[in-house]
TORKOL-191573 format. One line per field, with one value per residue (C-alpha): residue number from 1; residue in one letter; x, y, z. Coordinates in steps of 0.02 Angstrom, whole numbers, plus 50000, padded with zeros to 5 digits. Example, Ala and Ser with C-alpha at 12.3 -4.5 7.8 and 13.67 -1.06 7.14 Angstrom:
# residues 2
i: 1;2
aa: a;s
X: 50615;50684
Y: 49775;49947
Z: 50390;50357
END
This chain:
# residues 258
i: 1;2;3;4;5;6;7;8;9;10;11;12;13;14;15;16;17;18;19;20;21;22;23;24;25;26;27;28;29;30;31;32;33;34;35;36;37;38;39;40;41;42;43;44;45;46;47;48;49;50;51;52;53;54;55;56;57;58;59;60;61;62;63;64;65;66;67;68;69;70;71;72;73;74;75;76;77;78;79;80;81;82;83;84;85;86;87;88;89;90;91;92;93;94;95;96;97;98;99;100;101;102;103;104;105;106;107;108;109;110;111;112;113;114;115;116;117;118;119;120;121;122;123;124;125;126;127;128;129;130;131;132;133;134;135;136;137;138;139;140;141;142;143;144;145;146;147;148;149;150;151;152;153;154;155;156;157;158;159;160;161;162;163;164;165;166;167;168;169;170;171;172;173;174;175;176;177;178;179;180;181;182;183;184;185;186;187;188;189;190;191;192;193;194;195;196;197;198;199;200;201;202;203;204;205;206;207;208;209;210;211;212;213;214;215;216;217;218;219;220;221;222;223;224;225;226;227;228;229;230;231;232;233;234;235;236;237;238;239;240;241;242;243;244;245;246;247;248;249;250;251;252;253;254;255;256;257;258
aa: x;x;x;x;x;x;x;x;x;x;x;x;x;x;x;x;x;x;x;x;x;x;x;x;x;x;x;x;x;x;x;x;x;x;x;x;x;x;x;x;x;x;x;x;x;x;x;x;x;x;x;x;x;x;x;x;x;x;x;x;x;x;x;x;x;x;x;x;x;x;x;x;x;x;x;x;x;x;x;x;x;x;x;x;x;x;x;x;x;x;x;x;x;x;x;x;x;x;x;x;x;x;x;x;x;x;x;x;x;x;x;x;x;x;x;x;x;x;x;x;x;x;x;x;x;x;x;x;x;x;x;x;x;x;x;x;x;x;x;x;x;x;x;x;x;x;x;x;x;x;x;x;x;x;x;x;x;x;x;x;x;x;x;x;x;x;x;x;x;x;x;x;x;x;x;x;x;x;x;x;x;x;x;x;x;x;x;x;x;x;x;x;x;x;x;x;x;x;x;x;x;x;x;x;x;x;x;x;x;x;x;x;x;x;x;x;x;x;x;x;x;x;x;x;x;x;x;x;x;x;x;x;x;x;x;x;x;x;x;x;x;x;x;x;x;x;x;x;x;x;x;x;x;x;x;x;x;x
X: 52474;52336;52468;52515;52362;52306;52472;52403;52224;52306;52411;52247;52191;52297;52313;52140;52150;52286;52225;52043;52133;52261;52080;52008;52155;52175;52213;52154;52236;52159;52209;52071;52045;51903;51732;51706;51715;51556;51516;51657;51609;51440;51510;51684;51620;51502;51601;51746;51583;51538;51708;51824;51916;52012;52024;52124;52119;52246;52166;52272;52252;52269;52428;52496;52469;52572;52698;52684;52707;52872;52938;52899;52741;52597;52422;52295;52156;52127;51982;51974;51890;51827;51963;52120;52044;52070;52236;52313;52255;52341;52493;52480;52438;52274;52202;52070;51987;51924;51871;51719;51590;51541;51455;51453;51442;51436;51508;51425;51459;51479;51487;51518;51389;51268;51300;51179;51155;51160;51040;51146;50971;51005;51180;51160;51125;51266;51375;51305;51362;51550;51558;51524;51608;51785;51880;51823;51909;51928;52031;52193;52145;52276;52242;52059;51922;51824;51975;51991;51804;51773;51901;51769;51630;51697;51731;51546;51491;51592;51714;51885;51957;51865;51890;52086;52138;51974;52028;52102;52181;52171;52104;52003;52132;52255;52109;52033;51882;51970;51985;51771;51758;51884;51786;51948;51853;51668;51634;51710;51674;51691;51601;51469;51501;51661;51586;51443;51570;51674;51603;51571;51528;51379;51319;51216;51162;51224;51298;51127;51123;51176;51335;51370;51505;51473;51638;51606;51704;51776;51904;52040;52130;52344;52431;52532;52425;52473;52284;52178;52003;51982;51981;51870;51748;51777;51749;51581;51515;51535;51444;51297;51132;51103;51203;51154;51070;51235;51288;51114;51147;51308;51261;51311;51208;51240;51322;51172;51339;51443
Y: 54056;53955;53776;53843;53838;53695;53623;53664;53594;53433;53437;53477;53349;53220;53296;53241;53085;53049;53094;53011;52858;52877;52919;52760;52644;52685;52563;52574;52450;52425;52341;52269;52139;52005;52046;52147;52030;51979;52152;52210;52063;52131;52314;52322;52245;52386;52529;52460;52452;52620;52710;52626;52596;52442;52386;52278;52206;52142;52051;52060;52064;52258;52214;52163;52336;52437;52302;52304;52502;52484;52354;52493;52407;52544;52545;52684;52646;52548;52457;52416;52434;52614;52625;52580;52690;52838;52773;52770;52943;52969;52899;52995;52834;52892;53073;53134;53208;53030;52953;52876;52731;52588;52485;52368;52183;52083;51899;51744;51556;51457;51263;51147;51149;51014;51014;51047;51205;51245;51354;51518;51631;51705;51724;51573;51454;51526;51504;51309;51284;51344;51245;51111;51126;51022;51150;51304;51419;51612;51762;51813;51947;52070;52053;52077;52179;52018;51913;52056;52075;51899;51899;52031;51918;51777;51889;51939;51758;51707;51585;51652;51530;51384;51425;51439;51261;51248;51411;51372;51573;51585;51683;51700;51745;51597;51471;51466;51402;51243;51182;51205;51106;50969;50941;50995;51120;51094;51266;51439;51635;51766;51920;51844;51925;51859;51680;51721;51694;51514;51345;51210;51341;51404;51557;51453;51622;51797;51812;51870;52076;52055;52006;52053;52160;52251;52306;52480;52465;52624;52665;52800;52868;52842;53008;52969;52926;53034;53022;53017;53067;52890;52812;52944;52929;52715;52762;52876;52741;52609;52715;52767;52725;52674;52541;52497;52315;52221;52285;52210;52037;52007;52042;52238;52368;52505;52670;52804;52867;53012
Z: 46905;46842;46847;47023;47073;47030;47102;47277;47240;47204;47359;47455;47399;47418;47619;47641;47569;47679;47843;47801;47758;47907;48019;47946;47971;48157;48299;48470;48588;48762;48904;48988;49140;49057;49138;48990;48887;48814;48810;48688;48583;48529;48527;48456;48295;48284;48324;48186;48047;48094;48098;48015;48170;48218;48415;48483;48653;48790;48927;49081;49278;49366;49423;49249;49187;49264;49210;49042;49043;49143;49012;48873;48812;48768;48730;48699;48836;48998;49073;49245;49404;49444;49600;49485;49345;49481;49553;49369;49349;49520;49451;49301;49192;49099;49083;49208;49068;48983;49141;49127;49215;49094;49216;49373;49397;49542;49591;49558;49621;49439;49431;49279;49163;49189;49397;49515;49542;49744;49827;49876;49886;50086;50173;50279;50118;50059;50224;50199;50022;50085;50213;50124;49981;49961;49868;49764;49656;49633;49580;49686;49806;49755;49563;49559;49644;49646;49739;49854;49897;49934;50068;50146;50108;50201;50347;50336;50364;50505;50384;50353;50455;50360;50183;50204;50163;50035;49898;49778;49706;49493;49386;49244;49150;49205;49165;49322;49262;49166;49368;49380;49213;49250;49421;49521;49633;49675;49593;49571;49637;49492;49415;49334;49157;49146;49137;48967;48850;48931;48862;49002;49144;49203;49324;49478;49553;49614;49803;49901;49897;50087;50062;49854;49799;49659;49568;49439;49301;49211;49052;49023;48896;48910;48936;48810;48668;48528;48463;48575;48467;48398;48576;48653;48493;48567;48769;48708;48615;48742;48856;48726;48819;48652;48692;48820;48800;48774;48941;49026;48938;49000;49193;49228;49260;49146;49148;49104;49019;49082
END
């Protein structure tokens, strides 16, 4: 009796061992568009000292993600904007029970570093600096919210018509900024935390608040993750007002968390 029991304190034992060690080892993989960026790069380092954790990320446009989950690719949690969050829960994508709000950002005109920076401070300066411009740069309206707001914005200042032949469509992702830094386009239009971390670019200024679009970024869990603790124990600590700081830095407004 006494050799049988010890038998199953051993085997206990060893149970626990393994699931710590299979706890500890765990790999979250999100899929993310890249305004987040410099965010995750303060965070994710923290969150992997404190639990043990690992996460990997997959930068990709909106449209690539459905894409990738159609070709059999999967991942345990998606980033994107608020709307797309809600339409993936829609489509049965992510579980309603993880959404949550990280935070919001809103679009910015960037330039090579060392360029003048133009004056963009009221609509009509703005209007000006468009106008004038030869060619700029920004994200395809149907793969980001920030493409597909500036089509609005141009609408709002009378210059659809204008900026036609002058956009130039590419995102971030596709190394749309390589065309700012090369001095291809006279400057670029993208969320403005989505520039922090690119050498040779700089933020001039936010759109004025009469014309900005602010795009509210959120997360969710895959249906099908088989695990899903370790990437809710990621989405809560991303949304920590604790954590709040790295969030301000790299241009959002925070969630107050959910």
């Amino acid at each position: 009796m006494c050799h049988r029991n010890s038998y199953a304190v051993v085997l206990a034992v060893a149970a626990s061992i393994f699931t710590a060690a299979s706890c500890f080892g765990s790999e979250i993989r999100v899929w993310s568009g890249g305004a987040v960026t410099p965010v995750m790069n303060v965070l994710v380092p923290q969150f992997e000292r404190q639990t043990g954790y690992k996460v990997q990320f997959r930068i990709m446009t909106v449209r690539q993600l459905p894409q990738r989950l159609a070709a059999g690719e999967r991942g345990e949690m998606a980033i994107a904007a608020l709307p797309d969050i809600d339409q993936f829960i829609k489509d049965g994508v992510l579980r309603a029970s993880s959404r949550a709000i990280l935070g919001s950002v809103g679009i910015a005109l960037v330039v090579r570093e060392g360029a003048a920076k133009p004056d963009i401070s009221t609509p009509e300066k703005l209007r000006k600096v468009l106008l004038d411009a030869r060619k700029i740069v920004h994200s395809r309206p149907g793969d980001t919210p920030s493409g597909k707001f500036l089509i609005e914005v141009f609408q709002d200042l009378g210059v659809t018509e204008e900026m036609k032949p002058k956009v130039v469509y590419h995102n971030v992702v596709d190394g749309g900024t390589e065309l700012i830094i090369r001095g291809d386009v006279d400057f670029g239009l993208y969320p403005a935390s989505a520039m922090i971390p690119i050498k040779g670019v700089v933020v001039a200024g936010l759109l004025p608040r009469e014309v900005q679009r602010v795009t509210v970024f959120g997360a969710g869990i895959m249906t099908d993750n088989p695990s899903p603790e370790p990437t809710m124990a990621f989405i809560k600590f991303l949304i920590d007002p604790a954590h709040q700081e790295p969030w301000k830095r790299a241009g959002f407004e925070p969630s107050p968390g959910n």
